[in-house]
Gaussian input, Z-matrix of N, CA and C with variables (Angstrom, degrees):
# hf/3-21g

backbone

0 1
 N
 C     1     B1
 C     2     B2     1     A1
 N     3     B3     2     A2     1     D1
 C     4     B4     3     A3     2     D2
 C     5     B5     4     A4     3     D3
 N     6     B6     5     A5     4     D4
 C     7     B7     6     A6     5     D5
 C     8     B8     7     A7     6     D6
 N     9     B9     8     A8     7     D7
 C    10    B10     9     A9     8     D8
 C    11    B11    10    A10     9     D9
 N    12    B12    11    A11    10    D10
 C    13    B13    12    A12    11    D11
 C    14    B14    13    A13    12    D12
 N    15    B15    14    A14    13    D13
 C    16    B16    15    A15    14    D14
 C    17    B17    16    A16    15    D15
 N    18    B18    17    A17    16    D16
 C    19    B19    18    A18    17    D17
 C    20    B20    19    A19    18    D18
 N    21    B21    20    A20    19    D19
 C    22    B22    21    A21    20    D20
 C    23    B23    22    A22    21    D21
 N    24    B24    23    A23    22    D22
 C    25    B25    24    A24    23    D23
 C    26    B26    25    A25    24    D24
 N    27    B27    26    A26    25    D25
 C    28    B28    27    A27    26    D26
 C    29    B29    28    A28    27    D27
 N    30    B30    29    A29    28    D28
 C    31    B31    30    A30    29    D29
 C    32    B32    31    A31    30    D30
 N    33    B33    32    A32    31    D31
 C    34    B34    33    A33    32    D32
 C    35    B35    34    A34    33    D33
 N    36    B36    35    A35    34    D34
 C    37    B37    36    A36    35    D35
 C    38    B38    37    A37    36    D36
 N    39    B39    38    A38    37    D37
 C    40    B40    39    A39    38    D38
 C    41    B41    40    A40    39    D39
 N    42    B42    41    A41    40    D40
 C    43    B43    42    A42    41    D41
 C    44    B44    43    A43    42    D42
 N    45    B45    44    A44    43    D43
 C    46    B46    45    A45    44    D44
 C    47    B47    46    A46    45    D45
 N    48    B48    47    A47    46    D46
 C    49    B49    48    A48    47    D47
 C    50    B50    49    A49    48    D48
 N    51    B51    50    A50    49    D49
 C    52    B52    51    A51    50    D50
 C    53    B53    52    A52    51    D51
 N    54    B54    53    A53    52    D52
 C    55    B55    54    A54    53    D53
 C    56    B56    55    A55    54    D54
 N    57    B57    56    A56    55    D55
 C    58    B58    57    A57    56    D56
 C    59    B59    58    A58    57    D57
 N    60    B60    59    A59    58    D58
 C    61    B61    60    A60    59    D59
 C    62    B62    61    A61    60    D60
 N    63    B63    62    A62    61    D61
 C    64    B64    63    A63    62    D62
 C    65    B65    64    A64    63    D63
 N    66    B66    65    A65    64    D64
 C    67    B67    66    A66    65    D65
 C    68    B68    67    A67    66    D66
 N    69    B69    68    A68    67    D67
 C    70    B70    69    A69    68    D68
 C    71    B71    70    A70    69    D69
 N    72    B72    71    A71    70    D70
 C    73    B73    72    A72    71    D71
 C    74    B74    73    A73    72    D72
 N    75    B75    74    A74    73    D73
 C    76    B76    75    A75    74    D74
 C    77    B77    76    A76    75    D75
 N    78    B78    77    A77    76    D76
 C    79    B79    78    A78    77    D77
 C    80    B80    79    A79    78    D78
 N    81    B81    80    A80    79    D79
 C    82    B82    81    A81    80    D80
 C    83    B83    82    A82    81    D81
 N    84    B84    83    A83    82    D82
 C    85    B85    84    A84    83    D83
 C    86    B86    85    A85    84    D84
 N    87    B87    86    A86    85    D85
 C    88    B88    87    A87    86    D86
 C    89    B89    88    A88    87    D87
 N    90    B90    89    A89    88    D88
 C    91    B91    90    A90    89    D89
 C    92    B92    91    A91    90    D90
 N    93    B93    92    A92    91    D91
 C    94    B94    93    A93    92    D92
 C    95    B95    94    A94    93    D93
 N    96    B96    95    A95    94    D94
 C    97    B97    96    A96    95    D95
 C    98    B98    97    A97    96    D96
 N    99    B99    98    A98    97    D97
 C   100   B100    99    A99    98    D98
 C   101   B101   100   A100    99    D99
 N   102   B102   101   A101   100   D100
 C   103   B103   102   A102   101   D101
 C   104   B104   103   A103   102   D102
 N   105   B105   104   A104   103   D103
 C   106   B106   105   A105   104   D104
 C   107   B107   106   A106   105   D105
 N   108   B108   107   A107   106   D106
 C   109   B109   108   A108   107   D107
 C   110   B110   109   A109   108   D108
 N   111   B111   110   A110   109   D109
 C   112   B112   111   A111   110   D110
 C   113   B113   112   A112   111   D111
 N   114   B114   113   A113   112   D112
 C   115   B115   114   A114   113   D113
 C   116   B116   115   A115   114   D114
 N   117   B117   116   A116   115   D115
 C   118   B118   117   A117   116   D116
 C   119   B119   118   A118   117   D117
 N   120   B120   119   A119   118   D118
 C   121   B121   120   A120   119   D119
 C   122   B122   121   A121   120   D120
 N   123   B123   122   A122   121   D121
 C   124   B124   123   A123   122   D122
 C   125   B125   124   A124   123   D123
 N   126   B126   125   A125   124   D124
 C   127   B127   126   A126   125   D125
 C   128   B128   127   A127   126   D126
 N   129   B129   128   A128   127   D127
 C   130   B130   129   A129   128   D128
 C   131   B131   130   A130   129   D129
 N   132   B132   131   A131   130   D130
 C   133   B133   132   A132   131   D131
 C   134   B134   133   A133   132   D132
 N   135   B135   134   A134   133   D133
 C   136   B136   135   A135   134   D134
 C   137   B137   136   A136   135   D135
 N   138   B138   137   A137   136   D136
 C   139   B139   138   A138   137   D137
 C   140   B140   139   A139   138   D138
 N   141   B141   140   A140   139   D139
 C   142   B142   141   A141   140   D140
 C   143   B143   142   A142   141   D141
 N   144   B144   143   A143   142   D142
 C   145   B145   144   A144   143   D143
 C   146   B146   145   A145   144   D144
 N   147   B147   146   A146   145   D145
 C   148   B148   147   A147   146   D146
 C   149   B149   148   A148   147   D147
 N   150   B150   149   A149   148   D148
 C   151   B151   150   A150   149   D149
 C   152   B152   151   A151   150   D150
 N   153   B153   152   A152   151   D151
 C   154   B154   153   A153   152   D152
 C   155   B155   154   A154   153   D153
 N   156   B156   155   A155   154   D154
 C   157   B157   156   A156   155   D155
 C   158   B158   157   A157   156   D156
 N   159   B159   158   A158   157   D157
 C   160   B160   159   A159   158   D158
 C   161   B161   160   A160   159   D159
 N   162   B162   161   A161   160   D160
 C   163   B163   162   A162   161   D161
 C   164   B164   163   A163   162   D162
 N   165   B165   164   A164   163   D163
 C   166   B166   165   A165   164   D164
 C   167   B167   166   A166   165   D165
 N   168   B168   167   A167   166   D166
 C   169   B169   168   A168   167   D167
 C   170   B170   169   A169   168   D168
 N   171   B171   170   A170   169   D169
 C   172   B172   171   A171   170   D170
 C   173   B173   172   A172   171   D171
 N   174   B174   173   A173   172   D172
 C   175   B175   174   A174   173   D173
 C   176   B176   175   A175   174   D174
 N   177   B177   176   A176   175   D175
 C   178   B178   177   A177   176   D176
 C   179   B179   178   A178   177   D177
 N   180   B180   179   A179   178   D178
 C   181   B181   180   A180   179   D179
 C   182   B182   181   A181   180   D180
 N   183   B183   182   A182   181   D181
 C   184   B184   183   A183   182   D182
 C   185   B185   184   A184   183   D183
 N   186   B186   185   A185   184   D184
 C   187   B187   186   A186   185   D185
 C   188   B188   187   A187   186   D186
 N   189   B189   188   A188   187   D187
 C   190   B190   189   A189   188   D188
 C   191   B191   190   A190   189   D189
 N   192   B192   191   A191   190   D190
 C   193   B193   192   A192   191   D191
 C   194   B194   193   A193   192   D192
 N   195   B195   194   A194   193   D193
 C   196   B196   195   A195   194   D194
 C   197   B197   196   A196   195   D195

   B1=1.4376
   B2=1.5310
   B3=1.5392
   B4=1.2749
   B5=1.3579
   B6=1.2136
   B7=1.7855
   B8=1.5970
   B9=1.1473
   B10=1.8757
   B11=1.4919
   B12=1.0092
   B13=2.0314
   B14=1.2458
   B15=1.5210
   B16=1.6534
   B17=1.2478
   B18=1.9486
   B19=1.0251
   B20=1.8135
   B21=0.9031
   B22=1.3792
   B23=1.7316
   B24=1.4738
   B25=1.7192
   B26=1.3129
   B27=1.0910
   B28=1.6290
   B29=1.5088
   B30=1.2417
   B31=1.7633
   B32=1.3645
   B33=0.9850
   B34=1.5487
   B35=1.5084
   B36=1.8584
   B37=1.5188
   B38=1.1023
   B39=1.7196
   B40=1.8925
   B41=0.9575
   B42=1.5099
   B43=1.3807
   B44=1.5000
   B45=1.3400
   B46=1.5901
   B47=1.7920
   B48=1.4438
   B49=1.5346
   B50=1.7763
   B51=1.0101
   B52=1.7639
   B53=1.8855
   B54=1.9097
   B55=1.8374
   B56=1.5103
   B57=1.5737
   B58=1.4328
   B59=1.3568
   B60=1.1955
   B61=1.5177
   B62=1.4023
   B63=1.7430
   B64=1.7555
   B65=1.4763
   B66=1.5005
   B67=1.0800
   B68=2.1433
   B69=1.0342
   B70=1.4924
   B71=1.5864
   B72=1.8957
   B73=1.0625
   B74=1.6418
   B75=1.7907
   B76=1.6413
   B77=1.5798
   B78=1.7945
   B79=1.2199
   B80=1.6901
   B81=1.4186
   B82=1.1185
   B83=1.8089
   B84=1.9013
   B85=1.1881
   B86=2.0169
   B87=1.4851
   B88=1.5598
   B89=1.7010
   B90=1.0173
   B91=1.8004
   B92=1.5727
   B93=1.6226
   B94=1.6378
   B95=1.7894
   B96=1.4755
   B97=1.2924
   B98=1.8640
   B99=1.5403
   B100=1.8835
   B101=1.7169
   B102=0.8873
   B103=1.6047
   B104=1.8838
   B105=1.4531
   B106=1.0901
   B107=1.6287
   B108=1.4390
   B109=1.3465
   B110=1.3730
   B111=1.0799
   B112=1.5861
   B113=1.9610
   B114=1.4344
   B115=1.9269
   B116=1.8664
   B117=1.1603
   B118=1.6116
   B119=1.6484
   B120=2.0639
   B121=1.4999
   B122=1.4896
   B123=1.5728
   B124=1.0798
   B125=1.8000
   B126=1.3759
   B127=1.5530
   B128=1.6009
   B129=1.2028
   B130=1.8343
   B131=2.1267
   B132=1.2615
   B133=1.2849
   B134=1.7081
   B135=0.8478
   B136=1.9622
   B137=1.7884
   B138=1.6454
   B139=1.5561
   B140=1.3635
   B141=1.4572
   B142=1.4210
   B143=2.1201
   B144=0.9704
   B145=1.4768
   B146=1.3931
   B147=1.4724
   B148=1.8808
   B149=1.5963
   B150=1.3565
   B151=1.3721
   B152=1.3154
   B153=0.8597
   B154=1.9640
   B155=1.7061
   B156=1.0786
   B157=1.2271
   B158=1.6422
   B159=1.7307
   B160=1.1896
   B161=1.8034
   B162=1.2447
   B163=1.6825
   B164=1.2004
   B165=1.0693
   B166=1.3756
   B167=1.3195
   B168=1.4160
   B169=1.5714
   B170=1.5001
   B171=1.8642
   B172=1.4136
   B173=1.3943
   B174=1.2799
   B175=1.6568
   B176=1.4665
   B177=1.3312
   B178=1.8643
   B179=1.7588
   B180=1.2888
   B181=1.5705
   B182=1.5140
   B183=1.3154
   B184=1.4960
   B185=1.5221
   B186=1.5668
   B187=1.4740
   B188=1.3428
   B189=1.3996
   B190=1.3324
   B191=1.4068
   B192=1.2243
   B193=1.4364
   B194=1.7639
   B195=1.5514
   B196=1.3832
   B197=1.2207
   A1=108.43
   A2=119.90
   A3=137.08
   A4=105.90
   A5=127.87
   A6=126.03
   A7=97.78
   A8=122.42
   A9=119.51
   A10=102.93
   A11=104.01
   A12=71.87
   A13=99.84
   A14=127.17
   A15=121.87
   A16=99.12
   A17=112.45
   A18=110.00
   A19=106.08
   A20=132.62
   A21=136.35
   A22=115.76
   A23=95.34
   A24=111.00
   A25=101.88
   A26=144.87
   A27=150.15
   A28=105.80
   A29=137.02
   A30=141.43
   A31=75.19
   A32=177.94
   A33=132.09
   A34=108.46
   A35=105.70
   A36=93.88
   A37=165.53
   A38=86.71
   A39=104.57
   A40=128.03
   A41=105.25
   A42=120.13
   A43=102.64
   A44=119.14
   A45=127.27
   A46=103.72
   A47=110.01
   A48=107.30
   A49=84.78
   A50=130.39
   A51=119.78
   A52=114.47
   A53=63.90
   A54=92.03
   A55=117.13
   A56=118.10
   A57=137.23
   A58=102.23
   A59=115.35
   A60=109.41
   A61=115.69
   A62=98.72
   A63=110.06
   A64=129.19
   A65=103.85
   A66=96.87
   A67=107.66
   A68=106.34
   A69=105.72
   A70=107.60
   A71=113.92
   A72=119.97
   A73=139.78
   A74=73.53
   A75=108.36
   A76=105.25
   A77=74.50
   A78=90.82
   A79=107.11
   A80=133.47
   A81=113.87
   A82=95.64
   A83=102.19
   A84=77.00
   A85=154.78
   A86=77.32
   A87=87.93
   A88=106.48
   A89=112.58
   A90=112.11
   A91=126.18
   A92=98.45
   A93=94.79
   A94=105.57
   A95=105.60
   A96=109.33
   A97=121.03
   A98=90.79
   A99=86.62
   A100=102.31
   A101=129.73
   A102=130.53
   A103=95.39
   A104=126.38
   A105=112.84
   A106=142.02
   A107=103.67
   A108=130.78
   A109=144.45
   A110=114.04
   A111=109.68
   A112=106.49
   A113=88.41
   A114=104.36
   A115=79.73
   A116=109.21
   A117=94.56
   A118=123.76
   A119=105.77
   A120=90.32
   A121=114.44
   A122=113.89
   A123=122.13
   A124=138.86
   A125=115.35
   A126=153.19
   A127=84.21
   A128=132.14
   A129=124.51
   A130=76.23
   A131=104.94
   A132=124.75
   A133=124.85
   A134=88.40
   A135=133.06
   A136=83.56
   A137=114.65
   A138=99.84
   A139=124.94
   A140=85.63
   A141=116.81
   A142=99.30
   A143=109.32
   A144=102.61
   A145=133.89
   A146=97.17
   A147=124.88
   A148=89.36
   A149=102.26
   A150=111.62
   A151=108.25
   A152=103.43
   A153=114.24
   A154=120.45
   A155=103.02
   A156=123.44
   A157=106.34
   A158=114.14
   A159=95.64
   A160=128.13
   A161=84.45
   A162=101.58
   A163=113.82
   A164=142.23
   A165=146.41
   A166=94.60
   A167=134.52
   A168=117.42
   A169=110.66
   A170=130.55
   A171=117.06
   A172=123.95
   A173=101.93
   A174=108.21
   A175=110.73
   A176=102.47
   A177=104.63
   A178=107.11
   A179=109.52
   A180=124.16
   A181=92.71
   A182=129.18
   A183=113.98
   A184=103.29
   A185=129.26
   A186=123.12
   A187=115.63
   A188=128.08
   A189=99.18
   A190=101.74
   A191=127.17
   A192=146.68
   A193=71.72
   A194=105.44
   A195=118.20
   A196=133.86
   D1=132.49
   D2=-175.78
   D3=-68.80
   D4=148.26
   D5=150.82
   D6=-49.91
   D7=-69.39
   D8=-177.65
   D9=-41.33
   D10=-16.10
   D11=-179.92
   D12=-101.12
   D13=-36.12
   D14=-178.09
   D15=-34.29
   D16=-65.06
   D17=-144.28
   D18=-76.50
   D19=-5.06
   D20=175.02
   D21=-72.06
   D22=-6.06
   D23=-167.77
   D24=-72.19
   D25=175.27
   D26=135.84
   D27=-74.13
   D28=172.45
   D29=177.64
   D30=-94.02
   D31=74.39
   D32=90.31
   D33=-93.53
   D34=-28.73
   D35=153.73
   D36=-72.35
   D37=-14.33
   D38=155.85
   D39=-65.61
   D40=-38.43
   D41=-173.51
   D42=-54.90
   D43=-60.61
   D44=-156.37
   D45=-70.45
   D46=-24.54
   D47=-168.88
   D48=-100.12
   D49=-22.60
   D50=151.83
   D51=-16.04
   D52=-86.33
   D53=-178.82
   D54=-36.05
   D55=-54.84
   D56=163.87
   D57=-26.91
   D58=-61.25
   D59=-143.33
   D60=-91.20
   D61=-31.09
   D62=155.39
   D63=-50.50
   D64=-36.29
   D65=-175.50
   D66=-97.48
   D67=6.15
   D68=177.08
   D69=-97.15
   D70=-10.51
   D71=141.33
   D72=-21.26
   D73=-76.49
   D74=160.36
   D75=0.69
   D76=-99.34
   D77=-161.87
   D78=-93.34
   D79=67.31
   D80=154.20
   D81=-114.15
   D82=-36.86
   D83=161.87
   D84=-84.18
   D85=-5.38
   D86=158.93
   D87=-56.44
   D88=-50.52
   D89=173.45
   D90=-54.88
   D91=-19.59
   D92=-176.42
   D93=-87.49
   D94=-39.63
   D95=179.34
   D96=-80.97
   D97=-2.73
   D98=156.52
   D99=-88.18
   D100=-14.49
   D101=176.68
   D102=102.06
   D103=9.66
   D104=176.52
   D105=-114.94
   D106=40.37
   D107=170.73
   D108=-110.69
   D109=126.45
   D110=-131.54
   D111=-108.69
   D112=-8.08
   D113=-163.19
   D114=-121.70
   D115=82.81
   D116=169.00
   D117=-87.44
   D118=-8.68
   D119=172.23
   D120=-90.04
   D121=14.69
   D122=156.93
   D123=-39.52
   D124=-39.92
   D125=-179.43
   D126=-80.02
   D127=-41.80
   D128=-137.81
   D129=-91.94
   D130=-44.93
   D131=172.84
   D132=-23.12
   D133=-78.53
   D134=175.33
   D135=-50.62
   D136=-71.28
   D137=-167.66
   D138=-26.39
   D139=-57.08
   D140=-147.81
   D141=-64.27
   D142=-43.70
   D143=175.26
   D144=-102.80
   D145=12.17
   D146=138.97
   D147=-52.79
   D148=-91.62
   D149=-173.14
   D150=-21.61
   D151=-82.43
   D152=173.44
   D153=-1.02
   D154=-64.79
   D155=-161.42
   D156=-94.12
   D157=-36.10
   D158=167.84
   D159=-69.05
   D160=-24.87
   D161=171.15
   D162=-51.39
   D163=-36.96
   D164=-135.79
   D165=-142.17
   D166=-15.73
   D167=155.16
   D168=-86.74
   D169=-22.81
   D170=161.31
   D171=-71.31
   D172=-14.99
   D173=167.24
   D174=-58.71
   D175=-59.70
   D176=-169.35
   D177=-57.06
   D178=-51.18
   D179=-174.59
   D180=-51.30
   D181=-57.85
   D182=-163.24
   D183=-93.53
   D184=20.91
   D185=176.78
   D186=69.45
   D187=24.32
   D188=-175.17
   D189=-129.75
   D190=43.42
   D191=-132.48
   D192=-114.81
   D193=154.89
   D194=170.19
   D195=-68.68

């Protein structure tokens, strides 16, 4: 996921593809520690546009958003 598309989102749609992505977290690593996951930079994945998106909703909140 791009910064341009976060930011093209509305906050209730970040919010909800947030939630999504935390919880597909969840369970991918529940999948690594059953030994049954097969895409492990998948998880490295998922961080990274947690990150993403929280970034770019403290951006907007404190105005300094692009």
């Amino acid at each position: 996921m791009k910064p341009d598309e976060v930011r093209k989102m509305t906050m209730d749609q970040r919010i909800a593809k947030l939630e999504e992505l935390r919880l597909e977290l969840v369970k991918l690593r529940l999948q690594a520690k059953m030994g049954l996951l097969k895409d492990t930079a998948r998880i490295r994945n998922i961080r990274k546009d947690i990150a993403r998106i929280l970034t770019i909703i403290n951006q907007e909140r404190k105005g300094t958003a692009k």
